[in-house]
C-alpha positions in Angstrom: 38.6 -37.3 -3.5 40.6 -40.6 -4.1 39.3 -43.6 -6.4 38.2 -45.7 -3.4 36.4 -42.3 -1.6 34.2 -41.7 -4.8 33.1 -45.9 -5.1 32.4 -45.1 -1.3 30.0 -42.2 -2.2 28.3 -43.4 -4.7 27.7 -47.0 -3.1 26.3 -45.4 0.0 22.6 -45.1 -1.0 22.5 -48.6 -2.2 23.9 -50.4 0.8 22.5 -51.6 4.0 24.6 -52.0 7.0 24.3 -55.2 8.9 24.2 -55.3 12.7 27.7 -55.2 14.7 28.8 -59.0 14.7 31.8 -61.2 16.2 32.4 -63.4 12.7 35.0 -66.6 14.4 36.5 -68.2 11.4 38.0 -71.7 12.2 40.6 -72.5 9.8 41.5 -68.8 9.2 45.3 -69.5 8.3 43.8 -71.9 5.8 43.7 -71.1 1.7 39.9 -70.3 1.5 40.1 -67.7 4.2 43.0 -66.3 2.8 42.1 -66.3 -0.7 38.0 -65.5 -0.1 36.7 -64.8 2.9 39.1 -62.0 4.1 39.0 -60.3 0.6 35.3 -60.7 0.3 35.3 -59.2 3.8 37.1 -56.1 2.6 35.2 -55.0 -0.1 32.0 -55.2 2.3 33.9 -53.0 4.9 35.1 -50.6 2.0 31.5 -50.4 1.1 30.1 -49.1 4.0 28.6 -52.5 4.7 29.9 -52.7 8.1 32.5 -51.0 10.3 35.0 -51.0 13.7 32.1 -52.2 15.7 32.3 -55.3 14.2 35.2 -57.9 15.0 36.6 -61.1 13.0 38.2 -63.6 15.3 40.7 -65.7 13.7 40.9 -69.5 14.9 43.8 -72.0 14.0 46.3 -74.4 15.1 49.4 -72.0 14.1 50.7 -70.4 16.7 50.3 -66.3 15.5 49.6 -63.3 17.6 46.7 -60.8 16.7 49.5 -58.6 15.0 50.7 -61.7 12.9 47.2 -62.2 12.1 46.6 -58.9 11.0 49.5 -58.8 8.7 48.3 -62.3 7.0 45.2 -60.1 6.5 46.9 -57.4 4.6 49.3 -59.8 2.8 45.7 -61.2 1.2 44.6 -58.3 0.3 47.4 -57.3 -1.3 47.5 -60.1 -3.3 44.0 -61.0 -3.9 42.0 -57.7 -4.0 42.8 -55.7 -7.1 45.0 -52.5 -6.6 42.1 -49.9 -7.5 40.5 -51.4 -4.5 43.5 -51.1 -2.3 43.6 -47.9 0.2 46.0 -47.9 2.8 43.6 -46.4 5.8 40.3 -48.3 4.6 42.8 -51.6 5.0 44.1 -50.1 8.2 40.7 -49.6 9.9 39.6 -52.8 8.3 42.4 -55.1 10.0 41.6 -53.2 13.3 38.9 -55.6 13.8 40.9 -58.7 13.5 42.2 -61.2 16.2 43.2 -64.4 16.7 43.1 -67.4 19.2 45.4 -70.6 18.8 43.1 -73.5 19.3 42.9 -77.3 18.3 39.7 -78.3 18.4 40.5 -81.6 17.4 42.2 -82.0 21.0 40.0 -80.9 24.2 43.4 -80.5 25.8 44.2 -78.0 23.5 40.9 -76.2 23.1 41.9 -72.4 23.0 39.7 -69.7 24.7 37.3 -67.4 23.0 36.0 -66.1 25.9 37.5 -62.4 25.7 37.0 -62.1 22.0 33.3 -62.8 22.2 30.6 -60.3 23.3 27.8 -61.3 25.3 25.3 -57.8 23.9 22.8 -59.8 21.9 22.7 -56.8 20.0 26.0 -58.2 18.2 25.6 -61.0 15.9 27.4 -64.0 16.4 28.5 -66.1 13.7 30.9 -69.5 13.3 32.1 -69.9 9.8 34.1 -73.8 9.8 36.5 -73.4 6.6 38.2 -76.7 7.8 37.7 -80.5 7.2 34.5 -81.7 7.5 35.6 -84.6 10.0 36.2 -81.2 12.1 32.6 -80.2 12.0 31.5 -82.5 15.0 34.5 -81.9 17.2 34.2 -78.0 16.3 30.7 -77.6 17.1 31.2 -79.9 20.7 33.7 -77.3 21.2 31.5 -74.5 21.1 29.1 -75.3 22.9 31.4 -77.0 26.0 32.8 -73.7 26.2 30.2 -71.7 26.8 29.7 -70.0 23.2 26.7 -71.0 22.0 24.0 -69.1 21.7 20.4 -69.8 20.2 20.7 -66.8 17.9 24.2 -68.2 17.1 24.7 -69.4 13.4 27.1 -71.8 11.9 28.3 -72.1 8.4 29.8 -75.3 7.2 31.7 -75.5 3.7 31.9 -78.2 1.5 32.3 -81.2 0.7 29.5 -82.2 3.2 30.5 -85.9 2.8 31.4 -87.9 0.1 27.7 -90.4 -0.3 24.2 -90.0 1.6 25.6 -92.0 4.5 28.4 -89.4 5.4 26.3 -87.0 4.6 23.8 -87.9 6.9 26.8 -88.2 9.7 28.2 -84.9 9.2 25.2 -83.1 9.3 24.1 -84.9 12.3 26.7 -84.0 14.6 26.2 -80.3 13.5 22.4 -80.8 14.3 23.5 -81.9 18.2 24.5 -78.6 18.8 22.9 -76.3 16.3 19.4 -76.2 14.8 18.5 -76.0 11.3 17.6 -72.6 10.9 21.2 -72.0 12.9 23.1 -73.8 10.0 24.1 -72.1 6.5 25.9 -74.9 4.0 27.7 -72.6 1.6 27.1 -73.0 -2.0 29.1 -70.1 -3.4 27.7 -70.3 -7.2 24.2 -69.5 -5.4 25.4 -66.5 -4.8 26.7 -65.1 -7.7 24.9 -62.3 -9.4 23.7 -63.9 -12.5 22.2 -67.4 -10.8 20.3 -64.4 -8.7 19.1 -63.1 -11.5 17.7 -66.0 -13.0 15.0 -65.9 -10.0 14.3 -62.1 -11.4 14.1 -63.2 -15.2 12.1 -65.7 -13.9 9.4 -64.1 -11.4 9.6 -60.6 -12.3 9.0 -60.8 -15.9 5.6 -62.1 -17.4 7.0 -62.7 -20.7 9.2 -66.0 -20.2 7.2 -68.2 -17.4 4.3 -68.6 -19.6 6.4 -70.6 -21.9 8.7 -71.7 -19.5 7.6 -75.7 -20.1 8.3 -78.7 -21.9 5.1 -77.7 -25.1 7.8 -74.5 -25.7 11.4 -75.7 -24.5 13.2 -78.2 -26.6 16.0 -79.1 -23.8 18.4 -77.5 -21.2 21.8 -77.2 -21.3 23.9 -76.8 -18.4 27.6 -76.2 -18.9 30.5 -75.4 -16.0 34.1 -75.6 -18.1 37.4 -75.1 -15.8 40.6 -74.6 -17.9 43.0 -75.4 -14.6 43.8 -78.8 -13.9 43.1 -80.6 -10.7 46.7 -80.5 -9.7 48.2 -82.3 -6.8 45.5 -82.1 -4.4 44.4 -85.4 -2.6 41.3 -84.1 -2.3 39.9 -83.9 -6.0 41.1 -87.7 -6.3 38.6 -88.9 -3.3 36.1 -86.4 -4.6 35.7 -86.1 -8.2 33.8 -83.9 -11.0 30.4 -85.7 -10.1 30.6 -84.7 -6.4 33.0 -82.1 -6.8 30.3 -79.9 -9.6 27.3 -82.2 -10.3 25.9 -82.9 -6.9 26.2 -79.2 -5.5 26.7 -76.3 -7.8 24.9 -77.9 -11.0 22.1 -80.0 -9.6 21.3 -76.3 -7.6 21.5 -74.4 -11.0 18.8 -77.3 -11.9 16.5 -76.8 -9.5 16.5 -73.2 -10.0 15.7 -73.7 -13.8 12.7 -76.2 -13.1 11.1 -75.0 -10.0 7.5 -73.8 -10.0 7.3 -70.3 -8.7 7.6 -70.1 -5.0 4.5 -68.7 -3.5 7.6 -65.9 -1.5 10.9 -65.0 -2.1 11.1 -66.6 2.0 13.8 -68.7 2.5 11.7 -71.9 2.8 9.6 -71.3 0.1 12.1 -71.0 -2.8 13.8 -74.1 -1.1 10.7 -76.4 -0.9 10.2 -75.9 -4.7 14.0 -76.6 -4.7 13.4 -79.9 -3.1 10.7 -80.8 -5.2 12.5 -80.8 -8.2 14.9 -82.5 -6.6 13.0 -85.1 -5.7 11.5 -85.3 -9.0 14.3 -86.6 -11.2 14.6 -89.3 -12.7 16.6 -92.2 -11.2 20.1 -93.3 -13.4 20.6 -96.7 -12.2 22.4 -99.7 -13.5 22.2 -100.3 -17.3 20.8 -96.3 -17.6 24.6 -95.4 -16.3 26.6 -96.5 -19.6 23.6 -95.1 -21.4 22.8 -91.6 -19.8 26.1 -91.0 -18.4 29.9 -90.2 -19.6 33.0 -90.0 -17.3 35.9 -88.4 -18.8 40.0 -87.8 -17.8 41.5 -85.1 -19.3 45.6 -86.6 -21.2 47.9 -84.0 -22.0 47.3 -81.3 -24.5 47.5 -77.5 -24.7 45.6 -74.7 -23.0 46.0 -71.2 -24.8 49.5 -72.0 -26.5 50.7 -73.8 -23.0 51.8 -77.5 -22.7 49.9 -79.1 -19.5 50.3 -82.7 -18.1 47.6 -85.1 -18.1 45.5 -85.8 -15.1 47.8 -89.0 -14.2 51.1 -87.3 -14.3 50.1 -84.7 -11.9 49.0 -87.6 -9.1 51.2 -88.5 -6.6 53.2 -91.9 -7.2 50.8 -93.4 -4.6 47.3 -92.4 -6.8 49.1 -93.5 -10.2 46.0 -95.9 -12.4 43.6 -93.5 -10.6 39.6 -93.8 -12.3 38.4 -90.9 -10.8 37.0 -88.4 -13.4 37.7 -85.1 -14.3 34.8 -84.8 -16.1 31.2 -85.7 -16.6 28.7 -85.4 -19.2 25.0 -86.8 -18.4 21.3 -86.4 -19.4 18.8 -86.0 -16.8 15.0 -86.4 -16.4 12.5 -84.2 -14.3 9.3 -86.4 -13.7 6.7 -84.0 -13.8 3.7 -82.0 -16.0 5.8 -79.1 -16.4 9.0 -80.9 -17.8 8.1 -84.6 -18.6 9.7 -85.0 -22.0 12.5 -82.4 -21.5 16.0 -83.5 -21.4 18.6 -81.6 -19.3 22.0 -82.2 -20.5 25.0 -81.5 -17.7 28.7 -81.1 -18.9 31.3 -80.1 -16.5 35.1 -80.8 -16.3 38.9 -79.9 -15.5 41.5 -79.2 -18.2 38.7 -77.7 -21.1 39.1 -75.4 -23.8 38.0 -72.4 -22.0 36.5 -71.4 -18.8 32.9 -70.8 -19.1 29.9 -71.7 -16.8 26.3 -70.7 -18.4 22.6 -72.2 -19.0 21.6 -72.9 -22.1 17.7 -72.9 -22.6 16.9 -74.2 -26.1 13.4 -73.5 -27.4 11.3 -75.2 -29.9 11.1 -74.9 -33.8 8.1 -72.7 -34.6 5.7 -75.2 -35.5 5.3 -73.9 -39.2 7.2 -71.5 -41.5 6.1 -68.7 -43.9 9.8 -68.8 -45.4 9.6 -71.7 -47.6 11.8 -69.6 -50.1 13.8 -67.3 -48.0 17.6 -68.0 -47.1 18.6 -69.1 -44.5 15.9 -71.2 -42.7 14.7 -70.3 -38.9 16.5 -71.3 -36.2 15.0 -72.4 -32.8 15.0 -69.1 -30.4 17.7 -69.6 -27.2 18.2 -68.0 -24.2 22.2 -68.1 -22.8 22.7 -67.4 -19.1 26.0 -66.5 -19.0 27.3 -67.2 -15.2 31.3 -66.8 -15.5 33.1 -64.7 -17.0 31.6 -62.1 -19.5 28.4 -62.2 -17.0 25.2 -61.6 -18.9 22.1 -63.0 -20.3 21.4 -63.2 -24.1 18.3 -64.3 -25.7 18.9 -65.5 -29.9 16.5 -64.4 -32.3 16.0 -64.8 -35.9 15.8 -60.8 -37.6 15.6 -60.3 -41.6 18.9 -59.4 -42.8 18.8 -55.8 -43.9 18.7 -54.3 -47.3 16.9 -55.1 -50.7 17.0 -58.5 -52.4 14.3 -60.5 -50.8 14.0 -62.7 -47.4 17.6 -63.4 -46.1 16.9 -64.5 -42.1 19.7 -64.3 -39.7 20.2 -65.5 -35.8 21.3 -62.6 -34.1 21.7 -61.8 -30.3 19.3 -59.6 -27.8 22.5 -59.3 -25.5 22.5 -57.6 -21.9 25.8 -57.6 -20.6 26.4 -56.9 -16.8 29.8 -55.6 -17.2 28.7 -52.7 -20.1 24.9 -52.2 -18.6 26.7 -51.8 -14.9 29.5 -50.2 -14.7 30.1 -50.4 -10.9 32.4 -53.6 -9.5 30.1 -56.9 -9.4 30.3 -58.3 -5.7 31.9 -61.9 -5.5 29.7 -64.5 -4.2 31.2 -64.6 -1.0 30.5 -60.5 -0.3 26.9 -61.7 -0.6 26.7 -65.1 1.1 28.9 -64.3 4.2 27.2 -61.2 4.9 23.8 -62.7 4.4 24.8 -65.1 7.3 24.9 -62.2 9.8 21.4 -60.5 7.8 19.8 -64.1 8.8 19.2 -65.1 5.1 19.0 -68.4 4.2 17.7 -67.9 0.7 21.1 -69.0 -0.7 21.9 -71.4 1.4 21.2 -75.2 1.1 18.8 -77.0 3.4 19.7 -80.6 4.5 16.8 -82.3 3.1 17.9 -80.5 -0.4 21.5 -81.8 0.4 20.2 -85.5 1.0 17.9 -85.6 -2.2 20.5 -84.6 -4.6 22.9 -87.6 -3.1 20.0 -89.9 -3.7 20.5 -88.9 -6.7 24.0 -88.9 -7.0 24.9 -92.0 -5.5 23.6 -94.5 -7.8 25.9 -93.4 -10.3 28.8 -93.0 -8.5 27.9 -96.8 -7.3 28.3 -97.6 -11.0 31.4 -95.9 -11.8 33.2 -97.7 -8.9 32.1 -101.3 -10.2 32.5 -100.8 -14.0 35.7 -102.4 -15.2 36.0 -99.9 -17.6 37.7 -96.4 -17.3 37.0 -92.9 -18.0 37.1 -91.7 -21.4 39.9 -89.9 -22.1 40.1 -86.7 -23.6 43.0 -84.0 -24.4 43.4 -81.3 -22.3 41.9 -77.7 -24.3 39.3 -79.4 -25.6 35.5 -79.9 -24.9 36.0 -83.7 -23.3 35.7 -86.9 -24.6 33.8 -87.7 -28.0 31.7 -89.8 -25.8 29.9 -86.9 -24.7 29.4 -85.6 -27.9 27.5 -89.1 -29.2 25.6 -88.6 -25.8 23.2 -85.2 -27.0 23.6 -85.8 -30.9 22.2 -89.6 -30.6 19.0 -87.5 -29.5 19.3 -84.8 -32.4 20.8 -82.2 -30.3 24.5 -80.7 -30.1 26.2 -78.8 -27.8 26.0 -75.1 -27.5 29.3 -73.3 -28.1 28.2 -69.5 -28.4 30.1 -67.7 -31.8 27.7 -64.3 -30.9 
């Protein structure tokens, strides 16, 4: 029995197959399908998750034939699925099920036709997945349904970045809604559906021993930390977009809400995302003078990452996007307005071009209100518990133990540490396993409602509003460190400093 035959058997009694589906990606010559999707896609068909029944149906403007399109599947997987995971006849039967249809959707007169690829047994689940530009998304979903290939069961999923303000926003997601109906539409927020955000619902609402003091009389503050070590590079897009709408309106604000939202009455899809939205809707505005006050906007210069020179965020922009203020980094404080957390500062900090990659959640507890160790060494330390999201998954809760042997009271900080890669020892899913095969399941518990989409640009906006009229630019900050000293002055002017974990 070969490496991938024994995963397959002892995988088996945890996984549950999905119903047959036809899964048309648009954009599926683009980098997201070839770097993701199709590898994520793999390891759920190596895992039993689904088989040949199923199909993939590649969409695109390139002109390729289902054999062409097969062999960009197994080029991907050869170069993004690790080698232990690589079996000739699992990738055989797996790109069995692709084909491919050249299409424009951008131009009616060259609308391509899906109508032998598709199957008409509702029995098969039917699923659109738009990894292409959002100005696409109208046109796309006109498409579908002019041709014939709609169906109410039908779902759509639409990637990021679902515009750039509330206005656009609002746009976008109203030409999906012509065609497709809420509960048809999935917006992809891949950190949702890594492992350890998931299990922050479990540590959460399956434990009695952390909601209890889960509140603003036992927590001190909230950090909330997602470091990149890469650069931005040359793409166009980063320079429109930024690190506030890039990170802080999706992926952190969601790691918010999931922090500071009362417990859902269900783990139902709707449930956990009205509590979402109420958080949401709960912070605190940052307008006008609060900006320069609660807020930092950094740019990374050059420096070195691990022993490597890199260029600073300017040199790598194209000669027309040279004097470019768009940050590659933000540090901010944020406010929930409510019993539970009124008092409690949340402090973001995300960025390009940083000393290390690392995204976790940082919950820092209060002092204990009076100590017994008046002559001991070392004096108490307030207790924290580290969500470790990326890499070295895990979560680790700090504790203050008496230092062992004779000699009186020595107290010492040490970690309670449960590490996913040493507790289990089989392969971690990737987000995208999860998210693309809870599509065809008809989950939306990971997925992003619009009304949760429009409150966090409520939020957003005013700061980005700002930004654009301050005369001022970003902070600048060398690449390999931890950003700009501006962020630094912004926690320790409230007595606070920023976790950097040396357990």
């Amino acid at each position: 029995m070969n490496y991938i035959e024994r995963r397959q058997t002892s995988v088996s009694s945890r996984i549950i197959p999905v119903q047959p589906f036809d899964y048309v990606v648009f954009g599926a010559t683009g980098d997201l399908t070839k770097r993701k999707l199709i590898p994520a896609l793999y390891h759920r068909f190596m895992d039993g998750q689904f088989d040949e029944q199923s199909r993939i149906i590649g969409v695109s403007r390139s002109k390729l034939t289902d054999a062409e399109f097969q062999k960009a599947a197994r080029d991907s997987i050869a170069q993004f699925v690790e080698k232990d995971y690589q079996d000739e006849k699992t990738v055989d039967r797996f790109v069995s099920t692709f084909s491919y249809v050249v299409n424009d959707v951008s131009d009616p007169a060259k609308w391509g036709d899906l109508s032998a690829k598709l199957r008409d047994d509702p029995k098969v689940v039917r699923a659109f997945y738009l990894a292409i530009a959002p100005d696409l998304f109208g046109p796309t979903c006109e498409y579908i349904k002019k041709q014939g290939y709609y169906r109410r069961d039908a779902r759509v999923v639409i990637e990021k970045p679902l515009g750039h303000d509330l206005k656009s926003s609002i746009e976008i997601n109203d030409e999906v809604s012509k065609i497709f109906a809420e509960d048809q539409v999935y917006r992809i927020d891949h950190y949702l559906g890594k492992e350890t955000v998931q299990n922050l619902l479990a540590l959460r609402f399956a434990n009695i021993l952390f909601e209890p003091v889960w509140n603003s009389a036992h927590i001190d503050h909230v950090q909330i930390t997602v470091a990149e070590s890469v650069g931005a590079g040359t793409r166009g897009y980063y320079d429109e977009s930024g690190a506030l709408r890039d990170m802080v309106q999706n992926h952190m604000l969601q790691l918010l809400c999931l922090v500071a939202m009362e417990p859902p009455a269900s783990d139902d899809a709707n449930a956990l995302r009205d509590e979402k939205l109420k958080v949401l809707r709960s912070l605190k505005p940052i307008r006008n003078g609060d900006v320069s006050r609660m807020t930092v906007r950094g740019q990374y210069r050059n420096g070195s990452i691990s022993g490597e020179v890199v260029p600073s965020y300017q040199d790598e922009l194209p000669a027309d996007r040279k004097g470019s203020k768009m940050e590659t980094f933000v540090a901010l404080k944020a406010e929930i307005e409510n019993w539970r957390w009124s008092g409690v500062p949340f402090y973001f900090r995300t960025g390009k071009r940083l000393a290390s990659r690392a995204s976790e959640i940082v919950i820092q507890f209060r002092n204990i209100p009076h100590s017994i160790f008046d002559h001991a060494e070392g004096a108490p330390k307030p207790n924290r518990l580290i969500i470790r999201i990326q890499p070295d998954e895990g979560v680790k809760l700090l504790m203050m133990i008496k230092d062992p042997g004779p000699g009186g009271m020595r107290l010492r900080e040490e970690p309670l540490n449960l590490s996913f890669a040493a507790t289990f020892t089989e392969r971690t899913p990737e987000a995208y396993e999860r998210l693309l095969l809870d599509v065809i399941r008809g989950s939306q518990t990971l997925f992003m409602r619009r009304d949760e989409l429009e409150a966090a640009w409520v939020w957003v906006d005013p700061i980005r509003d700002a930004w654009d009229k301050a005369t001022d630019s970003p902070h600048l900050y060398h690449a390999g460190t931890w950003g700009p000293s501006a962020a630094v002055a912004l926690i320790e002017r409230d007595g606070r400093t920023w976790h950097e974990d040396d357990n």
